[in-house]
C-alpha positions in Angstrom: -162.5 43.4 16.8 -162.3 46.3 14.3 -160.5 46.6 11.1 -158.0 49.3 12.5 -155.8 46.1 14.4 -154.4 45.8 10.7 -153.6 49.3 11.1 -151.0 49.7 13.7 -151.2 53.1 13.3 -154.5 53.4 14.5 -154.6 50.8 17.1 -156.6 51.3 19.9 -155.9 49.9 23.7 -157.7 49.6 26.1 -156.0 49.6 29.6 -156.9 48.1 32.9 -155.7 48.4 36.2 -157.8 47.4 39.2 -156.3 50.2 41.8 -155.1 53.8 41.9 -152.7 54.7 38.4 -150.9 56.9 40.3 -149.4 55.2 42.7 -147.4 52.2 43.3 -144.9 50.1 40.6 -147.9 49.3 38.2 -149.5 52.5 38.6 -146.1 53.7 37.2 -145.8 50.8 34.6 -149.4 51.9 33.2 -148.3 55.5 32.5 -145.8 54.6 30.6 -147.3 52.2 28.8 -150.2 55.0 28.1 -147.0 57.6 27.0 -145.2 55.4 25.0 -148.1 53.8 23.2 -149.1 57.7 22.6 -146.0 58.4 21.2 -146.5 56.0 18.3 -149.7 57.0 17.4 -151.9 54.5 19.2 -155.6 55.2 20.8 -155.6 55.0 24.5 -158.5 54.5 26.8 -158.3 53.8 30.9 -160.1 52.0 33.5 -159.2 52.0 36.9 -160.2 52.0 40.7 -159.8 55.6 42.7 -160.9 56.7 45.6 -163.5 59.0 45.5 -162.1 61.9 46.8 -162.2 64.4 44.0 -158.1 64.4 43.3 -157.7 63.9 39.9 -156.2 60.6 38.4 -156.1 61.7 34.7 -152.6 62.7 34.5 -151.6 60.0 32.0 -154.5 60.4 30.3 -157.4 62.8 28.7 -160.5 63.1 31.0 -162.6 61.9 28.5 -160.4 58.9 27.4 -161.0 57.4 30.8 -163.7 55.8 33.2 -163.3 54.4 37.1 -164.5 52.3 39.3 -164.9 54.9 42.7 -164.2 53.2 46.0 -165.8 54.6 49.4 -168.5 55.9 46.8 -171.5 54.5 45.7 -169.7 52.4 43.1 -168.2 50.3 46.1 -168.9 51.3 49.6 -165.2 49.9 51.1 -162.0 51.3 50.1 -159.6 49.9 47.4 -158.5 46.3 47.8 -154.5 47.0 46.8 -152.5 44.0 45.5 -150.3 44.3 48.1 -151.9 43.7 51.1 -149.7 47.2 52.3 -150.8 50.1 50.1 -149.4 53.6 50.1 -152.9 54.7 50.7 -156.1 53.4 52.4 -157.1 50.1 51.0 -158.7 46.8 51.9 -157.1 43.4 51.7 -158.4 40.7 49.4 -158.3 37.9 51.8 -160.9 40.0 54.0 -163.4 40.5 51.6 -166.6 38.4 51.7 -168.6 36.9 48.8 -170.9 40.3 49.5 -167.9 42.1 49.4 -166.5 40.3 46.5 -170.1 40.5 44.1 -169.8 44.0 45.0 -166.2 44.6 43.6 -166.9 41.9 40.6 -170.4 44.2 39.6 -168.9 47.2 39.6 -165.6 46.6 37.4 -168.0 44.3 35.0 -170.2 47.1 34.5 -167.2 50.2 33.7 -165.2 47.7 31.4 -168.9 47.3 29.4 -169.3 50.4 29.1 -165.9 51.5 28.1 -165.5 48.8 25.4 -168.8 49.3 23.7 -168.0 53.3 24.0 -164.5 53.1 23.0 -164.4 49.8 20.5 -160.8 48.7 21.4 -158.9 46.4 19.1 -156.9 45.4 22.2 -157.3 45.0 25.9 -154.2 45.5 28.7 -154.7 44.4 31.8 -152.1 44.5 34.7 -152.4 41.5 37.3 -153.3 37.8 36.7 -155.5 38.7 39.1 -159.4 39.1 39.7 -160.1 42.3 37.4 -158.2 40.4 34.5 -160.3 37.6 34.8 -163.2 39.6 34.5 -162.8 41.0 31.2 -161.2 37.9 29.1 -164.9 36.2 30.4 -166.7 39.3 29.3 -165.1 39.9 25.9 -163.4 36.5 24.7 -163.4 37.5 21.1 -160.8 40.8 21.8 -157.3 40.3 21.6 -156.1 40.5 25.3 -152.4 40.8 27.4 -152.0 41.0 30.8 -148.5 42.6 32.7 -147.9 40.4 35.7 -145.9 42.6 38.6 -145.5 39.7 41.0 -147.5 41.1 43.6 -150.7 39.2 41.9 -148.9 35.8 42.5 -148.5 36.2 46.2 -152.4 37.3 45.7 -152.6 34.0 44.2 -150.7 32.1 46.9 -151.6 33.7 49.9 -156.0 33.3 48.8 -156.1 30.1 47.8 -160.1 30.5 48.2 -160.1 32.7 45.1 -158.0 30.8 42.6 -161.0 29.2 40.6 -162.4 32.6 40.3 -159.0 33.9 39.4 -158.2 30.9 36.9 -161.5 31.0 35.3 -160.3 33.8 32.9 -156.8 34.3 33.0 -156.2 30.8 31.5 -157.7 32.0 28.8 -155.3 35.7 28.0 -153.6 35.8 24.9 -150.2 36.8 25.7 -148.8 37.4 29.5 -146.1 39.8 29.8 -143.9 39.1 32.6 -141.0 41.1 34.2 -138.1 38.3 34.8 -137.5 34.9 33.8 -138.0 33.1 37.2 -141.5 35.8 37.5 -142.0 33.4 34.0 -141.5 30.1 35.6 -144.1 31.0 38.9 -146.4 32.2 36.6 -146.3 28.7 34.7 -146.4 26.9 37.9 -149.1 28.8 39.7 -151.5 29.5 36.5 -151.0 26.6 34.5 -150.0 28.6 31.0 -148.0 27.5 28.6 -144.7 29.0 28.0 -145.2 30.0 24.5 -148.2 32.3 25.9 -145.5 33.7 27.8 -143.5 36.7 27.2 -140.4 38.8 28.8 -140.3 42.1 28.5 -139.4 43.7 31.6 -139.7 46.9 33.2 -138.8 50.2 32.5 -137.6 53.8 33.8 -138.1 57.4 32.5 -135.0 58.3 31.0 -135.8 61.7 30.8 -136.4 61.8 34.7 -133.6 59.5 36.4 -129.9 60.7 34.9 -126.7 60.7 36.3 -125.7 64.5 37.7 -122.8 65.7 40.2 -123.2 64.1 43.4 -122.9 66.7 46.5 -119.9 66.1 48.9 -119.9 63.1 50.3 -120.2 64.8 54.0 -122.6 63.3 55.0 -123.2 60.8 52.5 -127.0 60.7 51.4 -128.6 57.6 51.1 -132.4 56.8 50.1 -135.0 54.5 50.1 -138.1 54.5 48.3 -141.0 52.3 48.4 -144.0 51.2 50.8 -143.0 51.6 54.5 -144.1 48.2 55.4 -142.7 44.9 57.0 -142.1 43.2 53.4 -140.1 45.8 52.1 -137.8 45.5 54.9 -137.9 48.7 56.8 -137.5 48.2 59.7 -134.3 45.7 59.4 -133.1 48.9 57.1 -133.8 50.9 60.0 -132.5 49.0 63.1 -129.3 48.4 60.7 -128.6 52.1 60.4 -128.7 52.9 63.7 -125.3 50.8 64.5 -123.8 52.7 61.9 -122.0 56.0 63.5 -119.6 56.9 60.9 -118.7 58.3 58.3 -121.2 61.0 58.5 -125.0 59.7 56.4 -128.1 61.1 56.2 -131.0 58.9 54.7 -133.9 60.3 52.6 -136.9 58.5 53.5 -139.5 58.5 50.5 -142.8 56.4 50.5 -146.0 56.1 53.0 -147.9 53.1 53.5 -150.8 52.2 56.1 -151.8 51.6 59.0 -149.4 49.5 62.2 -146.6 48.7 59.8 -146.1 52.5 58.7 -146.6 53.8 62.3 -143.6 50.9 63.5 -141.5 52.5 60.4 -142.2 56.0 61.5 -140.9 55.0 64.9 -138.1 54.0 64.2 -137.1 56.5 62.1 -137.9 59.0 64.6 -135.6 57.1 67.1 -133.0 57.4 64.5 -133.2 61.3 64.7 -132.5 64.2 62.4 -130.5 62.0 60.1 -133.7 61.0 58.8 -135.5 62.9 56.7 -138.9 61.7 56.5 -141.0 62.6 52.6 -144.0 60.5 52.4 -145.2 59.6 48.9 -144.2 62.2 46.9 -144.0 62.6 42.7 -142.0 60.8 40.0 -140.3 64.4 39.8 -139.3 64.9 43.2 -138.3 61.1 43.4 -135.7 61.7 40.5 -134.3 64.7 42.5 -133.6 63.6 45.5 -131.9 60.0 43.7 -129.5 62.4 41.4 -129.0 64.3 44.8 -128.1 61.1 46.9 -125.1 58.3 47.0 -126.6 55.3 48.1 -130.1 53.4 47.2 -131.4 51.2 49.6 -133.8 48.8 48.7 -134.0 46.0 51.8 -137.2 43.6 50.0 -138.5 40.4 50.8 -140.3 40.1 47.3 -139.9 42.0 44.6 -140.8 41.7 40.1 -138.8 43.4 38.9 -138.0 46.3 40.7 -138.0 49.6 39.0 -136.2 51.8 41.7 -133.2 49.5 41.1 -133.4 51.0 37.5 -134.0 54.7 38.6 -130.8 54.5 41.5 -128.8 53.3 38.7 -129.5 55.4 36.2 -129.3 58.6 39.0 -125.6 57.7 39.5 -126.2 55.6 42.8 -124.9 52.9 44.5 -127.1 50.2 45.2 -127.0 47.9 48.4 -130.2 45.0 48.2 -131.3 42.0 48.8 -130.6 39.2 46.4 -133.6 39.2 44.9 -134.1 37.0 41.6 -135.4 39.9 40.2 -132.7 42.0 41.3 -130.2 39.8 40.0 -132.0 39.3 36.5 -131.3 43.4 36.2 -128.0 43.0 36.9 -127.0 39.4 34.8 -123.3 39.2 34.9 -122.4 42.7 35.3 -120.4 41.9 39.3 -119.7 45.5 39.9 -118.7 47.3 42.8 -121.2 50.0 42.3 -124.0 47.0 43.5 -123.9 45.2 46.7 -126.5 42.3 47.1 -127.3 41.0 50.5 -128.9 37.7 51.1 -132.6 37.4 51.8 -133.7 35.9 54.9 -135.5 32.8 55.3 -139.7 33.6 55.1 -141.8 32.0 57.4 -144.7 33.3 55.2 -144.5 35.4 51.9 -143.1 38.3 53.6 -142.1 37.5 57.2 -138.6 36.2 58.1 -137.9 33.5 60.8 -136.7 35.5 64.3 -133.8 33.3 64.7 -132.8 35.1 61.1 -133.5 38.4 61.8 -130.3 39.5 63.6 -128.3 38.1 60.9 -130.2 39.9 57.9 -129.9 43.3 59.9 -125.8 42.4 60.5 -125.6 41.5 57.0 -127.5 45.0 55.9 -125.4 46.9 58.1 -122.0 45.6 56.5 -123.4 46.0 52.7 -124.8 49.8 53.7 -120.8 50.6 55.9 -118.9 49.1 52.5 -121.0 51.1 50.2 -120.5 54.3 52.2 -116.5 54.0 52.4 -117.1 53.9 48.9 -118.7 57.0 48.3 -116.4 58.6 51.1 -113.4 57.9 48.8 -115.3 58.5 45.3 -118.5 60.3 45.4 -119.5 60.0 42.1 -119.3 56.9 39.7 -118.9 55.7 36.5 -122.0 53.8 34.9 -120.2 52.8 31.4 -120.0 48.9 32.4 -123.9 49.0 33.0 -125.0 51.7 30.6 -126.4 49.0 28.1 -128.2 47.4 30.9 -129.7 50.5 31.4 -130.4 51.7 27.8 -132.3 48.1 27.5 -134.5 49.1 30.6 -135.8 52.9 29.4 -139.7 52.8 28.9 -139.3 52.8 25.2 -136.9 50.1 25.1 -139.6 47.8 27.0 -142.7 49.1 25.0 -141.0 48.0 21.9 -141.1 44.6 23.7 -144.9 45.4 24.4 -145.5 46.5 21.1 -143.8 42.8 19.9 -146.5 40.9 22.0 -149.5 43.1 20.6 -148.4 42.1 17.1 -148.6 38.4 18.3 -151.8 38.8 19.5 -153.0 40.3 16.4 -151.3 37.3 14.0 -153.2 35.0 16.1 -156.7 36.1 16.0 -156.4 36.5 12.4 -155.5 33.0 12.2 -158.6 31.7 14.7 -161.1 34.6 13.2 -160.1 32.8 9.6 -160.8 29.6 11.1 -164.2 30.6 12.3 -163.2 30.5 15.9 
């Protein structure tokens, strides 16, 4: 490591993230981090997986202060493998890769993160996911300080391919400093990886401040509610859905933001056609547009079977909505003790698997949705627009900066303690 981790001025990171950065919850998490780490003066340099389709992925970042693995290229002939087995985009799942497959992937990320330590010398290393990539480059570079964000969709990785836990463990038992978003994310983490607590820290996720602010709510006729997220079966669209439909009135109108792939977003797409002109369907579409249509709408909808710590809870909030979700620990982590009417949590259905509810419980969730979703919007019929004051420090505790100064906590830790092994000889 190079003399400038004494310097936190100059400190340089190095960031890694195995899939798209501009897409999905850690795609969103690793811009920030990028900004904010910016912001105080750090070096930043990316590596990530694209698809090789000429868009460009550089937003976050300068050209030249990044390097990718391309998928569907000659990097790696199939497309991305996303953490969640349902990505917003084309992808590959991890459970169907073979060991050709699997050398293939392991080659290619080995052979950018090489390359971009040796060109970019980083006192530090980020990774997001105790996952493959992560184990990777703590075996390739032991000697450099190294943190890993955990966004919970690596430990139903973890669960759900038990064939590549070795590979998985191999390295990430041997990360500095894990970052995790909640306190029960902490506890799986411990359970699943075998860390030990201390190498464990909370710091949460964040939201842009500067995009998701409370502004005058339209009339409440109809009301305008919005969801936005993966169309798939684990975020519970289609009990969202269903649910809706057996509500006639008052007067709503949902806003529909997110895409997904393949069966699953075709089934979501049906159903919100049957539900007709009262939903109004986006697609993935920017952080900017996102933050618009929440300051425009009452309601945010968020219907999960799994979740971190989930940042649209955060954005809703902070955009002056209502909030109607399952009761997620992760949910109710953001919340603490706060029992407002502004949030109403519905209980999560038993799960066969990771993501699939038993049928004898599926009625009951969409019931219970329903009720949560009518309350909410007698609410907003009577009072349109709300007062955040008994959540605001919640929220001023969950802006971007507020978690990198969290982030910024751990790097120092990781710092103290390879001064203290380096001085041993270690």
């Amino acid at each position: 490591m190079n003399k400038a981790m004494n310097n936190s001025n100059q400190l340089k990171i190095l960031h890694l993230l195995s899939q798209r950065p501009d897409s999905t919850g850690s795609g969103i998490y690793i811009q920030a981090m990028i900004r904010e780490a910016r912001a105080c003066g750090y070096g930043n340099y990316l590596v990530a997986g694209i698809h090789s389709d000429g868009a460009d992925y550089t937003d976050c970042i300068e050209r030249e202060k990044s390097m990718f693995v391309q998928f569907h290229n000659a990097d790696v002939a199939y497309p991305i493998p996303g953490m969640s087995d349902v990505m917003p985009y084309e992808s590959t799942r991890f459970c169907d890769l073979s060991e050709e497959d699997l050398c293939e992937y392991e080659e290619a990320f080995s052979k950018i993160i090489r390359k971009a330590v040796y060109q970019f010398q980083p006192d530090i290393i980020h990774s997001h996911h105790l996952w493959i990539v992560s184990s990777l480059a703590r075996q390739l570079f032991p000697d450099i300080p190294m943190v890993t964000s955990c966004h919970g969709s690596d430990l139903r990785q973890f669960q759900n391919c038990s064939h590549l836990q070795e590979k998985v463990l191999a390295g990430c038992q041997g990360i500095d400093r894990v970052i995790a978003l909640s306190e029960a994310q902490k506890n799986e983490i411990i359970r699943l990886y075998q860390l030990a607590p201390e190498k464990i820290v909370i710091a949460g996720a964040g939201y842009n401040d500067t995009l998701f602010y409370l502004d005058a709510k339209p009339k409440a006729d109809p009301v305008q509610l919005v969801y936005a997220g993966k169309l798939s079966y684990a975020k519970g669209v289609p009990w969202f859905l269903r649910a809706l439909q057996s509500i006639p009135s008052p007067a709503w109108q949902l806003h529909l933001l997110g895409s997904g792939s393949g069966e699953e977003k075709e089934h979501c797409l049906r159903l919100a056609r049957e539900v007709g002109d009262r939903v109004r369907v986006y697609g993935a579409v920017p952080q900017q547009d996102l933050a618009q249509v929440m300051r425009q709408s009452h309601i945010l909808v968020l219907p999960s079977f799994f979740e971190g710590l989930p940042l649209v809870i955060l954005e809703g909030l902070a955009s002056g909505c209502r909030v109607v979700a399952t009761d997620l620990p992760g949910i109710q982590e953001i919340i603490g003790d706060s029992h407002t009417e502004l949030i109403t949590l519905v209980k999560t259905p038993r799960l066969r698997f990771m993501d699939q509810p038993y049928q004898e419980d599926e009625s009951a969730f969409e019931e219970n949705l329903k009720e949560a979703i009518q309350q909410q919007i007698n609410a907003v019929s009577r009072t349109p627009n709300i007062d955040l004051s008994p959540i605001q420090d919640k929220l001023d505790a969950y802006t971007w900066t507020g978690v990198f100064q969290r982030v910024k906590e751990v790097y120092w830790r990781c710092e103290k303690d390879w001064m203290k092994n380096h001085h041993r000889g270690k």
